[in-house]
C-alpha positions, 0 to 999 in steps of 0.5 A: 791836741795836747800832750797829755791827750796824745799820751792818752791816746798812745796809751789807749792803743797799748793797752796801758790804760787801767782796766775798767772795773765792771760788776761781776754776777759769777759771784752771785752765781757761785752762790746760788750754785752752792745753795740750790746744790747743797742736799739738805736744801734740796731735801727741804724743797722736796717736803715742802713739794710733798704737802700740796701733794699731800692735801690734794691727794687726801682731799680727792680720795676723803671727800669722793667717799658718799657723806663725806664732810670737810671745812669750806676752804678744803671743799673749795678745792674740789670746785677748782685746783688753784685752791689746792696752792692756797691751802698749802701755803696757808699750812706752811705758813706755820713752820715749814716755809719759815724753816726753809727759808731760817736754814739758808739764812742762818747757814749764810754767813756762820756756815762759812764761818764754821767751815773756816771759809770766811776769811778766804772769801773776804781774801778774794778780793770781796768787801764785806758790805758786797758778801753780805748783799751777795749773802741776802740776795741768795737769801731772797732767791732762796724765800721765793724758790721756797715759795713757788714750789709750793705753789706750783706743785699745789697747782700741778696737783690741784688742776690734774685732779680737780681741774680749773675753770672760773675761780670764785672769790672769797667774796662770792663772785666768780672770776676767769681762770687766767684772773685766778691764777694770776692772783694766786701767783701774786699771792705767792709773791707777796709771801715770798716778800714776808719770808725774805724779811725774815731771810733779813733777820736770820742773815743778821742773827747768823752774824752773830754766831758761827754756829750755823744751828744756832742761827737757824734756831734762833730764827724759827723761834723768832718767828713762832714767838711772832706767831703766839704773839699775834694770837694774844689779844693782850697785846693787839698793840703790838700785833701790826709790828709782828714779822707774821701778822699780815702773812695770812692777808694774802687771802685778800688778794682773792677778794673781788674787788681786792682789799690793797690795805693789808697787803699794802701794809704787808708789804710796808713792813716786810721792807721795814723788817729787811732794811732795818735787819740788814743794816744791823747784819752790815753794822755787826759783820763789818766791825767783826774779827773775822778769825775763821 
């Protein structure tokens, strides 16, 4: 044994080796913790709850009356409860998943900075790049809470009131209820995927700022204008690069067989949407003086 292996090893017995640096979740925690117990989030969760609840309830009571008339995709509900998570995020699409997921994202970075807690974090030690996946990870978890509560609240009510049984696709052929439920949970992730791109653009805005309303704002107008846009026929060549234009193809997963192109496409340029938006966020924050 050499020298320096034995001083190794002595060194090794007293403990004077430099501790081994490990990745730590309690960070991450931490974040979860004060976005998951913060009362307006909290508040956010419960209204997106109260839509499926809201629709399964409307439709038991409307179409039980005699001659009553409804479209084909609410009638769809009476034949099977899962239909109930499909309309309901089908109509938060609109603006109320979006919001929830533009008010955690805006709030990340400019909400710590508004508070004057930036600076400290960073003191920590915690390096920026680490912040901010820290920041979008919580964001992500944030898209996919938002998204399953919908769901499942939607399924909770659907099955109570309607119940299950064999779910027939949209391309008229029937399918086994645990087929059909796993296709709707599939659909509820592949919109969680969409709406943690849109997580991406919001962490890269609430750099920017450190007004937290601002970011938010900024973000739902980011996604509203992608929406008018995608409805304007003028420019359908710009429609395959909108954040929203292959949302709505998560009814494809409830196609027999299931038509992958869209969604394949969906999920292409929800990646696309994230790298390239959290990029611009680490490009922005890691130059930025950081004064609050």
């Amino acid at each position: 044994m050499s020298a320096a292996d034995a001083a190794g090893t002595v060194g090794d017995a007293v403990g004077t080796r430099p501790p081994q640096k490990t990745v730590s979740p309690r960070f991450l925690l931490s974040e979860l913790r004060l976005m998951l117990g913060r009362r307006r989030n909290q508040a956010g969760l419960v209204v997106l709850a109260a839509v499926p609840a809201f629709i399964a309830i409307a439709v038991k009571t409307t179409l039980s009356q005699p001659g009553a008339d409804a479209p084909d995709f609410f009638r769809s509900i009476t034949q099977n409860g899962l239909f109930v998570s499909l309309a309901a995020m089908t109509i938060e699409l609109g603006l109320f998943l979006p919001l929830a997921v533009s008010v955690v994202a805006g709030d990340s970075v400019a909400g710590e900075a508004n508070l004057g807690t930036l600076r400290y974090l960073l003191t920590v030690p915690v390096t920026r790049t680490r912040l901010l996946v820290v920041k979008y990870a919580g964001i992500v978890v944030a898209a996919f809470v938002a998204t399953f509560v919908v769901t499942l609240t939607g399924m909770a009510f659907g099955l109570v009131l309607f119940g299950g049984g064999s779910l027939t696709t949209l391309s008229g052929s029937q399918i086994s209820f645990a087929a059909g439920l796993g296709r709707v949970l599939l659909a509820a992730v592949y919109l969680a995927c969409g709406l943690a791109a849109l997580g991406a653009v919001g962490l890269f805005f609430s750099t920017l700022t450190e007004q937290p309303i601002g970011a938010m704002v900024t973000t739902v107008v980011f996604s509203t204008t992608s929406y008018i846009l995608d409805a304007i026929p003028q420019v359908s060549w710009l429609h395959p690069y909108l954040i929203t234009h292959h949302w709505l193809d998560f009814g494809d997963l409830l196609r027999d067989p299931v038509a992958w192109n869209n969604i394949a496409a969906g999920t292409y340029l929800a990646v696309g949407y994230a790298v390239v938006f959290f990029a611009a966020a680490w490009a922005r924050f890691s130059v930025k003086d950081v004064t609050s």
